[in-house]
C-alpha positions as CSV (number, residue, x, y, z in Angstrom):
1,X,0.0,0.0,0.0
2,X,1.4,3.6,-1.4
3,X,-0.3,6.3,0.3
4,X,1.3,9.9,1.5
5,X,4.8,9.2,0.7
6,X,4.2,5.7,2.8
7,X,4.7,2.3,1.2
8,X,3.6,-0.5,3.0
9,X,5.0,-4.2,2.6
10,X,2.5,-6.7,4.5
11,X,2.9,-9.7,3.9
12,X,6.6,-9.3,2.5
13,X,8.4,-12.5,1.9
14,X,12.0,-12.8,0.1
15,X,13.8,-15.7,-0.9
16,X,17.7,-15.4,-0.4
17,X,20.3,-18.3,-1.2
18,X,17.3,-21.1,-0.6
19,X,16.7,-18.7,2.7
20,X,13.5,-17.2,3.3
21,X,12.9,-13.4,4.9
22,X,9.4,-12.4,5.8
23,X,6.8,-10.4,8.0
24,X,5.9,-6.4,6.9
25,X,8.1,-3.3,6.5
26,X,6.5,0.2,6.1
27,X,8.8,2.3,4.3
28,X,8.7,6.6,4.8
29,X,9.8,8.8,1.8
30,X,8.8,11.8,3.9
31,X,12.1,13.1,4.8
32,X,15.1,13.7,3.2
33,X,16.5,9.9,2.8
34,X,13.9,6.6,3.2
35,X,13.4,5.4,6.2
36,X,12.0,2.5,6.8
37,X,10.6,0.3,9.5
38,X,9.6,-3.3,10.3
39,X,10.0,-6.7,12.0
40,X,10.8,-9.5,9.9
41,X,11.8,-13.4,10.4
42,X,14.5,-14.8,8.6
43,X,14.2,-19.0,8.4
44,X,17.0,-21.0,6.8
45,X,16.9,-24.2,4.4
46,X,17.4,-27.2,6.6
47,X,19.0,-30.2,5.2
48,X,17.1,-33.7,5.7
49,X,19.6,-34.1,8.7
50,X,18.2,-31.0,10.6
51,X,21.1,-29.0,10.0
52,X,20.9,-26.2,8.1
53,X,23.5,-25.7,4.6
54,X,26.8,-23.9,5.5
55,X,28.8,-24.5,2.9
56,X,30.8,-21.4,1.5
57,X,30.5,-21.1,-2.5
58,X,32.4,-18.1,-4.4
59,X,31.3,-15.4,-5.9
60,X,30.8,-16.8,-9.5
61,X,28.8,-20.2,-8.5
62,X,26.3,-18.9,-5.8
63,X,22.6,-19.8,-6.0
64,X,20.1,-17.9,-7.5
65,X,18.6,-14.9,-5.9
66,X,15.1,-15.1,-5.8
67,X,12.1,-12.8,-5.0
68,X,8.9,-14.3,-4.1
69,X,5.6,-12.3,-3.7
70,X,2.6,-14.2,-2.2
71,X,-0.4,-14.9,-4.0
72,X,-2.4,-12.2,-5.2
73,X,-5.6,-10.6,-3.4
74,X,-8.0,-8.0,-4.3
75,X,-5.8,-5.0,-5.0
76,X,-6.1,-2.1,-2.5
77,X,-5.2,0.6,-4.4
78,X,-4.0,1.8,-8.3
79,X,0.0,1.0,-7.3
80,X,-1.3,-2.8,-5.8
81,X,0.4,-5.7,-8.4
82,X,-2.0,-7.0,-10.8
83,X,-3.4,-10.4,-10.3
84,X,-1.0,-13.0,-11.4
85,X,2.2,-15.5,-10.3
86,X,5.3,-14.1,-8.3
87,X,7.9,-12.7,-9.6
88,X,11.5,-14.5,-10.1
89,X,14.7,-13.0,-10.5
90,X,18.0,-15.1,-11.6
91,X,21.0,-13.6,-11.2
92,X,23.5,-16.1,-11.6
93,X,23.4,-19.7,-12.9
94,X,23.2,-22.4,-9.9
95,X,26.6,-24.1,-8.6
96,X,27.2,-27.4,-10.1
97,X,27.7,-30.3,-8.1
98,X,31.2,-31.8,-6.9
99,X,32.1,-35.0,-8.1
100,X,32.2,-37.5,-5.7
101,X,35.9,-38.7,-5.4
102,X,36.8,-41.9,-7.6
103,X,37.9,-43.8,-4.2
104,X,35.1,-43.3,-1.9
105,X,31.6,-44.8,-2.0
106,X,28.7,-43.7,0.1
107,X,29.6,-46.7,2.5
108,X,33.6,-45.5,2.7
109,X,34.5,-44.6,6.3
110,X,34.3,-41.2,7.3
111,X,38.4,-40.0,7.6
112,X,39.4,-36.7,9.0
113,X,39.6,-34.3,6.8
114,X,43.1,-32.8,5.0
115,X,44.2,-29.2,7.2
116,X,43.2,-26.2,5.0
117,X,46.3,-23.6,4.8
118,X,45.4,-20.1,3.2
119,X,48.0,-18.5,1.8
120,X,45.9,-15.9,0.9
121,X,47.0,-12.1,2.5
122,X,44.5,-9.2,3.6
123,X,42.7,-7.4,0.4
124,X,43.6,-4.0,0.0
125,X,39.8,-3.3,-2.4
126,X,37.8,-0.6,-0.8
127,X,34.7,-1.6,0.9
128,X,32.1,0.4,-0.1
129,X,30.0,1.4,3.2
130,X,28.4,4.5,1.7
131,X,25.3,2.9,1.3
132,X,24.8,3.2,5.1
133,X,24.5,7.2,4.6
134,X,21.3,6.5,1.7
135,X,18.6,4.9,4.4
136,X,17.1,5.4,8.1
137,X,16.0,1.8,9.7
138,X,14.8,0.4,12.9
139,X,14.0,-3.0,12.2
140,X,13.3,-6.1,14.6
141,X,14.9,-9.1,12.7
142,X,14.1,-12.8,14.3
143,X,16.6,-15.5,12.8
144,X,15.8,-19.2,13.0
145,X,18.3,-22.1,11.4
146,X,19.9,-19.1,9.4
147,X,23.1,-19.0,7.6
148,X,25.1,-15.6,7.2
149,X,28.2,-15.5,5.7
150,X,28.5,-19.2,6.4
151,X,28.1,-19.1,9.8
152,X,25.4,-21.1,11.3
153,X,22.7,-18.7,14.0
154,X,20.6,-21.3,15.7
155,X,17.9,-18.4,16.7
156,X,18.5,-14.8,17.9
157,X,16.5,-12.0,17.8
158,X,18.5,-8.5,16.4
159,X,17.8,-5.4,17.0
160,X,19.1,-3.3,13.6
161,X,19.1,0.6,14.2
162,X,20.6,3.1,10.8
163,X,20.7,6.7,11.5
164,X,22.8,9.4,10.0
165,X,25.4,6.1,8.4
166,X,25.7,4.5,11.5
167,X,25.1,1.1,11.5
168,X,24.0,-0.9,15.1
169,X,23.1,-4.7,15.2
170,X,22.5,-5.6,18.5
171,X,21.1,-9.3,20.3
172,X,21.5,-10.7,23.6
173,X,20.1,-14.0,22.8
174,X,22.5,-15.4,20.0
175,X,22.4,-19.4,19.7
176,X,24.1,-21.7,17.9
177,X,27.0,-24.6,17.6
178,X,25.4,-25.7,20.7
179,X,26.1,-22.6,22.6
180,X,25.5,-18.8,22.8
181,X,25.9,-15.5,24.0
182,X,25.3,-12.1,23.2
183,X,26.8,-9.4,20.4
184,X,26.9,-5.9,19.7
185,X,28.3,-4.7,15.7
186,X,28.7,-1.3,14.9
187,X,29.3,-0.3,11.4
188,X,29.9,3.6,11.6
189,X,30.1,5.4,7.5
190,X,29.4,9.1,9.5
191,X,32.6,10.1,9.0
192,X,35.1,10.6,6.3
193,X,36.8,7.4,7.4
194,X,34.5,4.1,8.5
195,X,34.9,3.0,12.2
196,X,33.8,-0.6,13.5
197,X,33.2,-2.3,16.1
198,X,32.4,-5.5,17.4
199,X,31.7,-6.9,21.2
200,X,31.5,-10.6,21.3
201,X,31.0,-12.6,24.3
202,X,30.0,-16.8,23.5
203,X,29.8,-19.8,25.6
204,X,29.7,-23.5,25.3
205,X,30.3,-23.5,21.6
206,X,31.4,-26.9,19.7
207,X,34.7,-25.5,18.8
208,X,35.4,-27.4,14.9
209,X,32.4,-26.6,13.3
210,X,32.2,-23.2,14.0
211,X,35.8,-22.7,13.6
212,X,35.8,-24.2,10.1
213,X,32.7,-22.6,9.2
214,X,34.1,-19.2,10.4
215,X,37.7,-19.2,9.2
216,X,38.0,-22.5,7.4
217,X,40.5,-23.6,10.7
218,X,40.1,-27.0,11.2
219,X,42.7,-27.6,13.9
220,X,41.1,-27.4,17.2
221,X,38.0,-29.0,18.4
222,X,36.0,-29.3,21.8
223,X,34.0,-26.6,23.5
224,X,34.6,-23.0,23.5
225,X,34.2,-19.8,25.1
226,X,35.3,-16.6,22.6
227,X,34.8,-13.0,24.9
228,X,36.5,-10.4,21.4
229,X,35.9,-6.6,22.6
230,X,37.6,-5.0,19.1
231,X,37.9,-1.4,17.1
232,X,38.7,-1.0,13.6
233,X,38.9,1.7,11.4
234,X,39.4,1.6,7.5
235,X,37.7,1.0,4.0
236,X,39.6,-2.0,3.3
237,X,40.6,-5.4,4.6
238,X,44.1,-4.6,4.6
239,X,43.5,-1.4,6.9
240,X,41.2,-2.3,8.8
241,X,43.6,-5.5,10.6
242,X,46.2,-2.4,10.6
243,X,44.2,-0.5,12.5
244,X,42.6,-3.2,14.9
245,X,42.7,-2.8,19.0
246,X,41.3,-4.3,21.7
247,X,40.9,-7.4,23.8
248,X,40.6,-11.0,23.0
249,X,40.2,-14.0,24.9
250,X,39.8,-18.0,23.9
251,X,39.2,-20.9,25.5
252,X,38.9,-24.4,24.9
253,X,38.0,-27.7,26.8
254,X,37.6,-31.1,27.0
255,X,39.4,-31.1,23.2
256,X,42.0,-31.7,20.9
257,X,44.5,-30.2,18.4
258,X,43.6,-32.6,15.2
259,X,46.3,-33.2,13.2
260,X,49.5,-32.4,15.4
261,X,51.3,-35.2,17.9
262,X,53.1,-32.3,20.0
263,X,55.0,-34.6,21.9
264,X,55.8,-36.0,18.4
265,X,57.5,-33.3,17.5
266,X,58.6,-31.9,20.8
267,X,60.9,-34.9,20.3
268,X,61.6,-34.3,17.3
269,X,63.0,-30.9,18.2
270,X,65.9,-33.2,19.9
271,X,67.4,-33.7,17.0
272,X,66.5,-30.5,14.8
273,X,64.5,-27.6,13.5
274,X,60.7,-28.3,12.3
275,X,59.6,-26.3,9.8
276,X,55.5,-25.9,9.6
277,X,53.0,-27.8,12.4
278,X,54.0,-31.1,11.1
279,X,50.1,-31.7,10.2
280,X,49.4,-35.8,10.0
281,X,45.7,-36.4,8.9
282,X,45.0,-39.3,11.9
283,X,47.0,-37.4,14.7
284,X,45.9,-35.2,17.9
285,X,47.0,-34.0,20.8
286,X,44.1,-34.4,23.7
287,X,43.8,-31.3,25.9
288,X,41.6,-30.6,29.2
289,X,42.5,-26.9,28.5
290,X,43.4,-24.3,26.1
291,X,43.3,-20.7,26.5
292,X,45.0,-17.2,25.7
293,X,44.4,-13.4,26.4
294,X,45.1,-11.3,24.1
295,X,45.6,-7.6,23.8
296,X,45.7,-6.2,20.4
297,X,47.3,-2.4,19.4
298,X,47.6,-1.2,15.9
299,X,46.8,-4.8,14.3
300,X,49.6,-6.4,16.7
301,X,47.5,-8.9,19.2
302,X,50.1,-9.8,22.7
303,X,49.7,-13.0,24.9
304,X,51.1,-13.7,28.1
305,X,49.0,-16.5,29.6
306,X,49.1,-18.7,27.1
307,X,48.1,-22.5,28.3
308,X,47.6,-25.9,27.0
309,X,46.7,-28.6,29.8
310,X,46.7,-32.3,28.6
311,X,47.8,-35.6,29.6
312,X,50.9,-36.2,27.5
313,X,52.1,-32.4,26.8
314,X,51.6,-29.0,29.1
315,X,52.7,-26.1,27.6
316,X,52.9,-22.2,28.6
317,X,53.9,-19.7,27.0
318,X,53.6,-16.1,25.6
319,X,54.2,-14.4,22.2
320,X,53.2,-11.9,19.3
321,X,50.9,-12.5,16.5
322,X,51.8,-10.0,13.9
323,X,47.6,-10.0,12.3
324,X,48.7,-7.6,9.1
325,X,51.8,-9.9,8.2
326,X,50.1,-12.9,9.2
327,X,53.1,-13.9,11.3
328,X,53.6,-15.7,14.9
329,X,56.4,-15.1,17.1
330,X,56.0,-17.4,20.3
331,X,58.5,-18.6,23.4
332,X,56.8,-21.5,25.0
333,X,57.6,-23.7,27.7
334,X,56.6,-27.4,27.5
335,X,56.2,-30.6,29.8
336,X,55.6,-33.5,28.7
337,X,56.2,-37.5,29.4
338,X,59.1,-39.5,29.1
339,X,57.2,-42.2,27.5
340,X,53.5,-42.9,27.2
341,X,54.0,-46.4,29.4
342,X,55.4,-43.5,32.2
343,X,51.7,-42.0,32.5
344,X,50.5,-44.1,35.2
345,X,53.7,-43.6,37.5
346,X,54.7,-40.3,39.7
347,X,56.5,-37.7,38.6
348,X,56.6,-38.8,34.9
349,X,56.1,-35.1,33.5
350,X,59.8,-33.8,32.2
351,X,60.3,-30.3,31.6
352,X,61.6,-29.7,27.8
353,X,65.0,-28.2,28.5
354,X,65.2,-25.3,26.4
355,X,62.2,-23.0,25.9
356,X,60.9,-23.5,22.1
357,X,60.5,-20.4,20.0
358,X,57.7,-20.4,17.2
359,X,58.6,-18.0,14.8
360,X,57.3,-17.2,11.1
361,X,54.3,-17.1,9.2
362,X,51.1,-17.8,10.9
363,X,50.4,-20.8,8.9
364,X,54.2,-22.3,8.2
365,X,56.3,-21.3,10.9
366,X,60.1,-22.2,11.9
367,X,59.6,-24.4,15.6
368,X,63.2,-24.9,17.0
369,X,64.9,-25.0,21.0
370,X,65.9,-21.5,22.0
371,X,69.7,-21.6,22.0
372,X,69.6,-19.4,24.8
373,X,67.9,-21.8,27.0
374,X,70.5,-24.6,26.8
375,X,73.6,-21.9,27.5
376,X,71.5,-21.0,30.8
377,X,72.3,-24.7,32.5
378,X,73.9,-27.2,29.3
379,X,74.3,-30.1,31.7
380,X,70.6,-30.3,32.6
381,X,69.8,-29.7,29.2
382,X,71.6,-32.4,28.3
383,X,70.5,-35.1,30.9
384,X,67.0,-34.1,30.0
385,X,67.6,-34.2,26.5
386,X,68.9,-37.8,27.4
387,X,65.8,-38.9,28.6
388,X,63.5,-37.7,26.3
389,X,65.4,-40.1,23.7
390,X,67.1,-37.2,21.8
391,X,70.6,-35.2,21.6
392,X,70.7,-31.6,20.9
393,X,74.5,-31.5,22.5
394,X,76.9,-33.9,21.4
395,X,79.6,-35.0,23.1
């Protein structure tokens, strides 16, 4: 309904991605830029399994768009739609479907997945936010089994307030991965130079899923607990990790890092320099514990408390991750056993040494004893060295 510079939308229903948007939005071209109002409910496609479709596709091969209008009634006034069918919009071709692998067969075993590495640095392509400047909104929006951006929302309710290119999404009641919490994202095109920020605080989450539906990270899984309170500024991707600050916090129980044997390589180190996380499709490393704290200045995010509890490897530690270079610069100090038949006895935890620097890019780095660590005390370095099966000094 169009009446005094007022369009009203009721019913209004939108398909997106296989995704379905509706309720009623009322829409005021009364001022000097629309504004527009509403509460709509945004329901996702569930697969037969009851979980709803996450998978990323790029650019080039995603789904058709489609805009669906519900069957016609009596038109209300001159501007109504004439009687008739919806109306569909195609805007690029379907994806086509992945051959299945010549080895496998729907009865194969399931295997572990191969470790994703992205090589792939920060974009320096403007983001465009000046469409945040052309609207007014206050809209309630209600998600339920929706997927944004590849991520997964179970159900939360979002409050969505535009004014004056300032952008606030707000819920206190965000579910998902088995878990939730609450968020606040601000989007801020006011000003000659875009601000952000984002305050995240989640609980209870199943750690691999998420992870590798977030970032594509496919290392760690148990439960998690994210708390991220971060500022941003910039029109790019490249700028806006330059100019990131704030806090971050992480941690993960009852888990494991899939992929890495860390007392594996740990002894290893023994005997020489590792180059990358030595990723091996069938191995872990259990954990009880993993957590960091993280304050971040000028795209440069600093640790102190870093902790990994398990039965076979401890490890503390503290460290620099470098977020516009991509690089890692860490000191850590592990414990772990002598032997796996040693668990069961007292006192079977050995401390490493030397301390063990990680140093390099984030997804490749350089893993070797920190000389300066066996010049502090060589003869215990060297009797523990002994009984962790290795030699770093000969004699």
């Amino acid at each position: 309904v169009y009446r005094d510079e007022v369009l009203i939308l009721d019913p209004f229903q939108a398909r997106i991605r296989g995704q379905t948007v509706s309720g009623a939005l009322t829409v005021s071209f009364a001022g000097d830029i629309p504004s527009v109002t509403g509460n709509l409910t945004a329901t996702g496609a569930v697969s037969s399994g009851g979980a709803p479709t996450s998978k990323k596709t790029p650019d080039a091969a995603r789904p058709a768009v489609e805009t669906e209008l519900p069957a016609a009634e009596p038109p209300l006034n001159p501007v109504s739609r004439p009687t008739g069918g919806g109306i569909e919009v195609a805007v690029a071709p379907p994806p086509k479907k992945e051959p299945r692998p010549a080895n496998t067969s729907p009865s194969a075993k399931p295997t572990k997945p191969a470790i994703k590495s992205r090589a792939i640095g920060w974009r320096a392509e403007k983001l465009d936010f000046s469409a945040l400047r052309d609207m007014n909104a206050d809209l309630v929006l209600k998600l339920n089994q929706f997927v944004l951006e590849g991520i997964r929302v179970g159900t939360a309710t979002i409050n969505v307030r535009l004014a004056g290119g300032k952008l606030t999404a707000e819920t206190k009641d965000l579910k998902g991965y088995g878990g939730g919490g609450m968020m606040t994202l601000v989007l801020d095109a006011s000003g000659a130079v875009p601000a952000h920020r984002l305050n995240l605080s989640v609980a209870g989450l199943d750690a691999y899923p998420f992870l590798n539906d977030a970032a594509d990270f496919q290392t760690i899984e148990g439960k998690a607990a994210i708390a991220l309170g971060l500022v941003a500024s910039g029109d790019s991707e490249r700028t806006l990790v330059s100019s990131l600050n704030g806090t971050a916090k992480f941690e993960f129980t009852g888990g494991a890092l899939r992929g890495l044997n860390v007392a594996n390589m740990l002894r290893n180190l023994t005997t020489g320099i590792l180059t990358g996380w030595q990723y091996q499709r069938d191995s872990e490393t259990t954990f009880s514990r993993l957590s960091a704290s993280f304050k971040i200045a000028s795209g440069q995010a600093q640790t102190d408390d870093l902790r990994m509890v398990g039965p076979l490897v401890s490890i503390g530690g503290a460290g620099t991750i470098d977020l516009p270079a991509r690089r890692l610069k860490f000191r850590v100090n592990p414990l772990m056993l002598a032997s796996v038949e040693g668990q069961g006895g007292k006192n079977n935890m050995l401390g490493f040494p030397v301390p063990i620097a990680v140093s390099g890019p984030w997804d490749n780095p350089s893993i070797y004893p920190d000389v300066v660590g066996v010049l502090d005390n060589p003869v215990a370095a060297y009797q523990q060295l002994n009984k962790l099966g290795g030699a770093l000094i000969s004699v």
